[in-house]
N, CA and C atoms as a LAMMPS dump frame, in Angstrom:
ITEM: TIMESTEP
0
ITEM: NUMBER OF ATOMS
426
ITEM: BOX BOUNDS ff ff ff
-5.0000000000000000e+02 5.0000000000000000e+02
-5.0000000000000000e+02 5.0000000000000000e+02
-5.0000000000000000e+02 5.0000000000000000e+02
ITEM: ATOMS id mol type element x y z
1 1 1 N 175.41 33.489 156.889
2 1 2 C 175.466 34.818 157.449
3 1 3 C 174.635 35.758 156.566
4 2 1 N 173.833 36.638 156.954
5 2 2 C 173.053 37.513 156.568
6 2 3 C 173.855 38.917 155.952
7 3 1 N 173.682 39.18 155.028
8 3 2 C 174.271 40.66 154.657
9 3 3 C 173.304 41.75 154.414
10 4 1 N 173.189 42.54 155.488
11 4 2 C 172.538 43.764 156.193
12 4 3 C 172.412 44.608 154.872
13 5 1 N 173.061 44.8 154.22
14 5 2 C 173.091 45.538 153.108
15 5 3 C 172.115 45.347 151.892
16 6 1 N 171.801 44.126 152.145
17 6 2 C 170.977 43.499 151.045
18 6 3 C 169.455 43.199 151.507
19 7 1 N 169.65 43.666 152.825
20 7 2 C 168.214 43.272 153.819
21 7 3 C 167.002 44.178 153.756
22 8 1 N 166.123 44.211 152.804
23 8 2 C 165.174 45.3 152.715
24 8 3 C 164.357 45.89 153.903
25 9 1 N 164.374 45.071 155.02
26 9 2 C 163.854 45.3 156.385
27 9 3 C 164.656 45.855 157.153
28 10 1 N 166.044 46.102 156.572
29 10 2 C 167.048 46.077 157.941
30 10 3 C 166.764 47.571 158.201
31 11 1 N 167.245 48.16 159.717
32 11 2 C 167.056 49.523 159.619
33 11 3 C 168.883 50.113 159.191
34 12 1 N 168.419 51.576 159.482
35 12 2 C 169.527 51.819 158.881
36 12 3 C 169.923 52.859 160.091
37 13 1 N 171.445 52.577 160.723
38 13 2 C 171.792 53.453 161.59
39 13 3 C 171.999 54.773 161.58
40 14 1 N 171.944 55.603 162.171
41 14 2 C 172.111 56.995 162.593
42 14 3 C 172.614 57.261 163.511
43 15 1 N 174.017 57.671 163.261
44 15 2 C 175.146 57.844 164.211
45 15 3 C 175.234 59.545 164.653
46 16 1 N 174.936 60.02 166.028
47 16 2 C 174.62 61.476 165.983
48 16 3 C 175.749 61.397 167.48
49 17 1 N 176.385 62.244 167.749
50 17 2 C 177.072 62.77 168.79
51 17 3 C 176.646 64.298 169.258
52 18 1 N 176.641 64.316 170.251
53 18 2 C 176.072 65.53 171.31
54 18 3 C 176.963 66.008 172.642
55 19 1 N 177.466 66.419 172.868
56 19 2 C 177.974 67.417 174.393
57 19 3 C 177.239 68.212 175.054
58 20 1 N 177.429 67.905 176.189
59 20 2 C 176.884 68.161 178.066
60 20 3 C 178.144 69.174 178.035
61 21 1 N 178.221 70.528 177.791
62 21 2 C 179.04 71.706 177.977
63 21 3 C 178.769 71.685 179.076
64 22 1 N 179.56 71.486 180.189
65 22 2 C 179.968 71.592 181.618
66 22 3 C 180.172 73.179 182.227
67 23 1 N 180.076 74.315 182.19
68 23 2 C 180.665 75.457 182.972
69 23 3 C 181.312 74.948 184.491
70 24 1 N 181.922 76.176 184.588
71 24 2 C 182.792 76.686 186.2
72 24 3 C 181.805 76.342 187.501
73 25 1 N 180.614 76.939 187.043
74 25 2 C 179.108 76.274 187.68
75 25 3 C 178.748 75.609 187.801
76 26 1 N 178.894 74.267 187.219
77 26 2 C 178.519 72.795 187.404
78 26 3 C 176.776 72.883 186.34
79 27 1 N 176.6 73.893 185.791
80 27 2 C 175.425 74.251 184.842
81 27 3 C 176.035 73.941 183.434
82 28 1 N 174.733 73.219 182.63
83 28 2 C 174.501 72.366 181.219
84 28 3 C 174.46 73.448 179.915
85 29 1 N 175.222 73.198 179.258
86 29 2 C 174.137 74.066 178.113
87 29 3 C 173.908 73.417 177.501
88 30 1 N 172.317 73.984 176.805
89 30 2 C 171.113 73.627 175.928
90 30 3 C 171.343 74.176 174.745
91 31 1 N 170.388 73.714 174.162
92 31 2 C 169.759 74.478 172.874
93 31 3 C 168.427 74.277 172.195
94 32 1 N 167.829 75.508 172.408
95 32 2 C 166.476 75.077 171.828
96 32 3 C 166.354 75.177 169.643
97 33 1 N 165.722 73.754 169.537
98 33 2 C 165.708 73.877 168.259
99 33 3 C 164.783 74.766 167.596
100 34 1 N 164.99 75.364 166.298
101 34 2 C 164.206 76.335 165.709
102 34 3 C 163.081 76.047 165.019
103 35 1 N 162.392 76.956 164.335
104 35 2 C 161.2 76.723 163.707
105 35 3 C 161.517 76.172 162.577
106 36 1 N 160.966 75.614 161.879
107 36 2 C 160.76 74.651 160.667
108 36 3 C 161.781 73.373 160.762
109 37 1 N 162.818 73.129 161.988
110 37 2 C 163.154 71.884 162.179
111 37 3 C 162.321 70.78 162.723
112 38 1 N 162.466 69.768 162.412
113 38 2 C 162.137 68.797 163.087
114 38 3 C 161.951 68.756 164.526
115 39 1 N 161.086 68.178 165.46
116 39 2 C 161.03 68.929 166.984
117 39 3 C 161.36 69.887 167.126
118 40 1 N 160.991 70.873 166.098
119 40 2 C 161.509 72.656 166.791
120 40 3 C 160.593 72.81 168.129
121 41 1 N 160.969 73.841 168.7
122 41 2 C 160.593 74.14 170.109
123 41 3 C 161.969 73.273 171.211
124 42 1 N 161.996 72.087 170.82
125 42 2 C 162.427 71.06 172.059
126 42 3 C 163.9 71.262 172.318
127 43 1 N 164.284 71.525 173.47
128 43 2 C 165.669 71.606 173.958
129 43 3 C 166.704 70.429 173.503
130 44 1 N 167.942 70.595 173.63
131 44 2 C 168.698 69.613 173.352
132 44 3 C 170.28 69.773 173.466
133 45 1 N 171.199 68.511 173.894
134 45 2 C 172.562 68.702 173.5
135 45 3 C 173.398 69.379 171.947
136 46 1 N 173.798 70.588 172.575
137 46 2 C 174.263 70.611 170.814
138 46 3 C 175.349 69.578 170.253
139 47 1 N 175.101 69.784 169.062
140 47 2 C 175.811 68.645 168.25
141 47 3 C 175.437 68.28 166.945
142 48 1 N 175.539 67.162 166.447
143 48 2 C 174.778 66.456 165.054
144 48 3 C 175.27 65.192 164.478
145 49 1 N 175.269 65.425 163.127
146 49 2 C 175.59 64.236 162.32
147 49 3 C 177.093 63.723 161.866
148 50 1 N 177.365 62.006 162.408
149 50 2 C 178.949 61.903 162.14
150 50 3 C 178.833 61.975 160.427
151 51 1 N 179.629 62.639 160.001
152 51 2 C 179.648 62.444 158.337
153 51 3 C 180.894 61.616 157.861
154 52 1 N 180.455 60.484 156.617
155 52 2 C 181.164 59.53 156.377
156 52 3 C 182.828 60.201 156.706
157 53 1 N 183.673 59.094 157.063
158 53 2 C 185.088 59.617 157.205
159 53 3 C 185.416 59.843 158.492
160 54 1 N 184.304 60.643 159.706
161 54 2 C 184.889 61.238 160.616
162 54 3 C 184.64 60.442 161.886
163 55 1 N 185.57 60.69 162.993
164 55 2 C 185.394 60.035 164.151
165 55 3 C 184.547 60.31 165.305
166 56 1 N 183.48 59.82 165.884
167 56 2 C 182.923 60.818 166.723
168 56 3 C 183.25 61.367 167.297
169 57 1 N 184.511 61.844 167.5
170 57 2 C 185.083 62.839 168.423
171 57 3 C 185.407 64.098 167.199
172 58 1 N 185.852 63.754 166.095
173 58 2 C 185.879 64.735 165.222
174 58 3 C 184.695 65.371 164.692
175 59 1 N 183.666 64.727 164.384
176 59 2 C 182.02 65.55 164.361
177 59 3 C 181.813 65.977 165.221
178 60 1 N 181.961 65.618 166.425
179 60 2 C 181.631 66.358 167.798
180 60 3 C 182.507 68.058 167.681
181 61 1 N 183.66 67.948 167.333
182 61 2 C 184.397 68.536 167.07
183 61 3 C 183.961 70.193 166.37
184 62 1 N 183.675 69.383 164.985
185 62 2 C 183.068 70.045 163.662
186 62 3 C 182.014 70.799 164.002
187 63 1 N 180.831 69.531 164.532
188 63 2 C 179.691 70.683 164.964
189 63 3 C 179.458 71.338 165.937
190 64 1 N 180.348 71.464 167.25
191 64 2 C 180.426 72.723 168.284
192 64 3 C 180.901 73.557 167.548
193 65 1 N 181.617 74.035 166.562
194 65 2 C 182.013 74.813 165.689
195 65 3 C 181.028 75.595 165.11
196 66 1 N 181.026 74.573 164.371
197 66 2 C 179.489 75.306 163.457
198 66 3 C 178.066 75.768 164.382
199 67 1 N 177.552 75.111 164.969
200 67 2 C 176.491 75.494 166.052
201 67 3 C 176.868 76.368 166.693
202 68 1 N 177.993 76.549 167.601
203 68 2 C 178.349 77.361 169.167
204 68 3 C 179.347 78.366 168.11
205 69 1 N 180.679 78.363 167.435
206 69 2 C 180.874 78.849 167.139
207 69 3 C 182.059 79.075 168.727
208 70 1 N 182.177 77.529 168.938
209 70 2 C 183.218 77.307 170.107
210 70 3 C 184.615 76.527 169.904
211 71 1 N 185.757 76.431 170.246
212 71 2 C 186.938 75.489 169.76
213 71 3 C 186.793 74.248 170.88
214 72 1 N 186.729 73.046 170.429
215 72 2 C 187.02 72.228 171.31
216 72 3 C 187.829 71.354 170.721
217 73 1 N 188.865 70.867 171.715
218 73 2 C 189.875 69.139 171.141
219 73 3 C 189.042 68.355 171.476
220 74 1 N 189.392 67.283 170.547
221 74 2 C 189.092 66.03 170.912
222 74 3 C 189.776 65.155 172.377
223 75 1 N 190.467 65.681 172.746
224 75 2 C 191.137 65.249 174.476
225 75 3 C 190.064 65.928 175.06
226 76 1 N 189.19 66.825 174.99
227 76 2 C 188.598 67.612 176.542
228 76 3 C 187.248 66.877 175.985
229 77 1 N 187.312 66.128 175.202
230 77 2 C 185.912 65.488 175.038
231 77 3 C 185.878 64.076 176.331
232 78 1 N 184.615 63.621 176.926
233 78 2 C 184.499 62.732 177.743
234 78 3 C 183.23 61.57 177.369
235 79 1 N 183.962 60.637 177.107
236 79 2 C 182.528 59.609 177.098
237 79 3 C 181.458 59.717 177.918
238 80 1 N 180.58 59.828 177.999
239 80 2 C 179.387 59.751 179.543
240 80 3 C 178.468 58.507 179.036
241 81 1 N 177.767 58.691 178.113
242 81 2 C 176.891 57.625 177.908
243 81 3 C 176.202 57.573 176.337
244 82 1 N 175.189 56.781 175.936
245 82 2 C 174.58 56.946 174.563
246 82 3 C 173.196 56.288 174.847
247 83 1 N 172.069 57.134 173.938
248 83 2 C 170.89 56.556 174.053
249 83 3 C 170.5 55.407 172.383
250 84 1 N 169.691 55.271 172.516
251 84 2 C 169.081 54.598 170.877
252 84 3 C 167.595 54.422 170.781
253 85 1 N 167.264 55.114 169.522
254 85 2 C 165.984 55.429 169.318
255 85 3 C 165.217 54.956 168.591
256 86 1 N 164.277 54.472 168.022
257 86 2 C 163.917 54.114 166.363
258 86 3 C 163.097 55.353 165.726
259 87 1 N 163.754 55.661 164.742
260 87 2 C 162.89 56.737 163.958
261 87 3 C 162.93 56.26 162.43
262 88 1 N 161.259 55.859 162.706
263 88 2 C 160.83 55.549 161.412
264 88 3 C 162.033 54.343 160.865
265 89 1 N 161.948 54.892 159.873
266 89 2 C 163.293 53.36 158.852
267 89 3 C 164.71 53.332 159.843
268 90 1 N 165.012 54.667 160.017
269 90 2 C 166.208 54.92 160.82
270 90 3 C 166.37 54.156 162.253
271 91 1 N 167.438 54.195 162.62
272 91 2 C 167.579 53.921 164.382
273 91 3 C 168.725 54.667 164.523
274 92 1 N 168.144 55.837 165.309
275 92 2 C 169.294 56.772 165.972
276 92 3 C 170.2 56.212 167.474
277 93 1 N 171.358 56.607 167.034
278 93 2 C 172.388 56.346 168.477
279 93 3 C 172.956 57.517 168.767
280 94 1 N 172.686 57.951 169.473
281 94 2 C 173.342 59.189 170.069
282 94 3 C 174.312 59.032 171.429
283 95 1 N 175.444 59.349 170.742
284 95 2 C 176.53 59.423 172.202
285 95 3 C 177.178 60.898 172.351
286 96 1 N 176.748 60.379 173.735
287 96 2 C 176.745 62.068 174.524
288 96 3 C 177.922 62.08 174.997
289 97 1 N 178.999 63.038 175.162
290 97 2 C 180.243 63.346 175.497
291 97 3 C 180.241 64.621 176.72
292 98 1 N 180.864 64.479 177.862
293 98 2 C 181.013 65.638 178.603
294 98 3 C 182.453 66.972 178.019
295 99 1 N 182.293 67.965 178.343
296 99 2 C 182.908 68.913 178.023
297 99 3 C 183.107 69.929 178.93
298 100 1 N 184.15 70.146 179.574
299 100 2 C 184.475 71.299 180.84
300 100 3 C 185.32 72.11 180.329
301 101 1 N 186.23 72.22 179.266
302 101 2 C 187.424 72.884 178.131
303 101 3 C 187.02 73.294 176.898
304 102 1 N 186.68 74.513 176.416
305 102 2 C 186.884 74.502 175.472
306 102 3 C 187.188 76.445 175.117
307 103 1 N 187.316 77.093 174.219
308 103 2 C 187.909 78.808 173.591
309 103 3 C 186.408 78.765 173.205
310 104 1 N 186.184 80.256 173.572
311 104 2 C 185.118 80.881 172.733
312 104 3 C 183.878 81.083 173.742
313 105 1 N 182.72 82.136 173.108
314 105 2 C 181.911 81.997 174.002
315 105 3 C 180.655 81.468 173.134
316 106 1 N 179.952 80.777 174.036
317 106 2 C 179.019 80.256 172.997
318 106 3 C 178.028 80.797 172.563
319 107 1 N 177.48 80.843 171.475
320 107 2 C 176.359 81.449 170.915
321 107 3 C 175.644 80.713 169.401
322 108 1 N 174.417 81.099 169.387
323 108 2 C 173.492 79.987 168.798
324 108 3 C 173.516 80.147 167.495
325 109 1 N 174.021 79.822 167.004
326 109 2 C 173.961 79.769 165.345
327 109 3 C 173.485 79.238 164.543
328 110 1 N 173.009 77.991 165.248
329 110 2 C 171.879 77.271 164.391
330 110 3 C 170.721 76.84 165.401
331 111 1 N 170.871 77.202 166.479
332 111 2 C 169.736 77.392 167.095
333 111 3 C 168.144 78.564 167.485
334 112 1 N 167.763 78.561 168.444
335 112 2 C 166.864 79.696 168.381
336 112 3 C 167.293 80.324 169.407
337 113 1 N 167.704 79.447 170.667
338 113 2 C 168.233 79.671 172.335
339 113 3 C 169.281 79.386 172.609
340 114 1 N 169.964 79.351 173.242
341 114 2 C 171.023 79.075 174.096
342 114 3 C 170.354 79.198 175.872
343 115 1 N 170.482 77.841 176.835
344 115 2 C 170.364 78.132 178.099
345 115 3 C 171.21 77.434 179.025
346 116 1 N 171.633 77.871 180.041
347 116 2 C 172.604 77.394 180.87
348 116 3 C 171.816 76.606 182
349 117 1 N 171.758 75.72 182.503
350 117 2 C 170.776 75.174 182.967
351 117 3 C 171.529 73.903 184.189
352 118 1 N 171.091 73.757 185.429
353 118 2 C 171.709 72.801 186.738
354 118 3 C 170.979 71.479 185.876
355 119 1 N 172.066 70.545 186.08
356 119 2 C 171.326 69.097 185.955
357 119 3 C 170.253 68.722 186.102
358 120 1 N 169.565 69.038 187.306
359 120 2 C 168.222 68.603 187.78
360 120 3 C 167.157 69.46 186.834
361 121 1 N 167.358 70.414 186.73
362 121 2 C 166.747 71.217 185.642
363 121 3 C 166.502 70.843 184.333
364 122 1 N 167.254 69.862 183.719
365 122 2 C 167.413 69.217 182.772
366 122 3 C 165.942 68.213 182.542
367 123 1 N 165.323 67.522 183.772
368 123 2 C 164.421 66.914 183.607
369 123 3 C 163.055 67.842 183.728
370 124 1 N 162.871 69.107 183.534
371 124 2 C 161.738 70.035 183.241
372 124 3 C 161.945 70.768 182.122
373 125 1 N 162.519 70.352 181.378
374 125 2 C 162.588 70.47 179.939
375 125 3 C 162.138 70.011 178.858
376 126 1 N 161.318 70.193 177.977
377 126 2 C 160.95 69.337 177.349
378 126 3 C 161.716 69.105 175.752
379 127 1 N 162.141 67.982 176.041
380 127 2 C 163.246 67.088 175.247
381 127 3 C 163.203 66.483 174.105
382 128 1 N 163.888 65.993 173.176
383 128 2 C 163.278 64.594 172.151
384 128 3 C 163.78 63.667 172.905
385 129 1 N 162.482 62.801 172.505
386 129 2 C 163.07 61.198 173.184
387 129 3 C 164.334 60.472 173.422
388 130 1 N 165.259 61.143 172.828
389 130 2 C 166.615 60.144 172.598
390 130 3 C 167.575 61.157 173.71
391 131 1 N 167.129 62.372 174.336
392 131 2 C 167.715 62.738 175.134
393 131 3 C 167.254 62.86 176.695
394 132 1 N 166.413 62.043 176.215
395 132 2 C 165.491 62.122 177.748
396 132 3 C 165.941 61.37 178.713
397 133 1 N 166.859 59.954 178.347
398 133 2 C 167.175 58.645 179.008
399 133 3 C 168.843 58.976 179.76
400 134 1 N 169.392 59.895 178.9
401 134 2 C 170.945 60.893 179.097
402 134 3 C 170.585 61.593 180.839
403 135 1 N 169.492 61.957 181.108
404 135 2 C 169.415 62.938 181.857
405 135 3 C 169.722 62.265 183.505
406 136 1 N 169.071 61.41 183.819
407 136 2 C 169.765 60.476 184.618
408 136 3 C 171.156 60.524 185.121
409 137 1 N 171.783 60.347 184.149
410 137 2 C 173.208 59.867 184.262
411 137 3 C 173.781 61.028 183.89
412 138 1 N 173.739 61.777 183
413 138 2 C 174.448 63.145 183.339
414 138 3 C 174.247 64.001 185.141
415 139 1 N 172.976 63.669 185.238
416 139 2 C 172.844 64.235 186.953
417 139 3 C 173.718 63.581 188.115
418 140 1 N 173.544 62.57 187.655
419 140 2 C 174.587 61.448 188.295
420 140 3 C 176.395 61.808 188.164
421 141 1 N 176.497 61.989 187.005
422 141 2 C 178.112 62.255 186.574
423 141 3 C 178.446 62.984 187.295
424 142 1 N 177.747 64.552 187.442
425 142 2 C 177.926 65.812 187.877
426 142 3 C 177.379 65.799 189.402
């Protein structure tokens, strides 16, 4: 048996969670990333990085907080789907969670935008790759 840990080739995962904020409207919210990030300009699910310890429902948790500056449980969270990417050494997995519940109103705190946006709308956006394959099946869900 091979131990991954010791594998100088192996990549190394990147575990990222994201939410499809659902409104009363059946409309998405976005977020456009800022200047000097990485793909700044490009729209996206808010969200981020699971940090050692936490469950993806609890980072999911953490960072609507910090980003939106919104309350959500981990019950009004919904599996929908996950993409996977390779970046560079890394390989990102991103699982996307639906959200129709949550206190607060949202606003961008670590973003540049905030937009409320119909599913279909979602595919005239321009995206990072790892959220482009989500869009499908979120249109589908909804």
């Amino acid at each position: 048996m091979t131990n991954f840990s010791q594998n100088p080739n192996a990549l190394l995962l990147f575990p990222v969670v994201a939410a499809a904020l659902v409104d009363a409207d059946g409309r998405v919210l976005v977020q456009q990333r800022p200047e000097g990030k990485a793909m700044s300009g490009l729209w996206e699910f808010p969200g981020g990085k699971i940090e050692p310890g936490e469950t993806p429902e609890l980072a999911l948790v953490r960072e609507l907080s910090e980003e939106l500056g919104i309350s959500v449980t981990s019950a009004c969270l919904a599996p929908a789907t996950f993409a996977s990417e390779a970046l560079g050494s890394r390989h990102l997995v991103l699982l996307l969670y639906v959200c129709r519940k949550w206190s607060g109103i949202p606003e961008p705190r670590e973003a540049a935008e905030l937009r409320w946006v119909r599913p279909a709308e979602l595919f005239d956006l321009p995206m990072p790759p790892a959220d482009r394959p989500m869009i499908a099946m979120l249109a589908a869900l909804l």
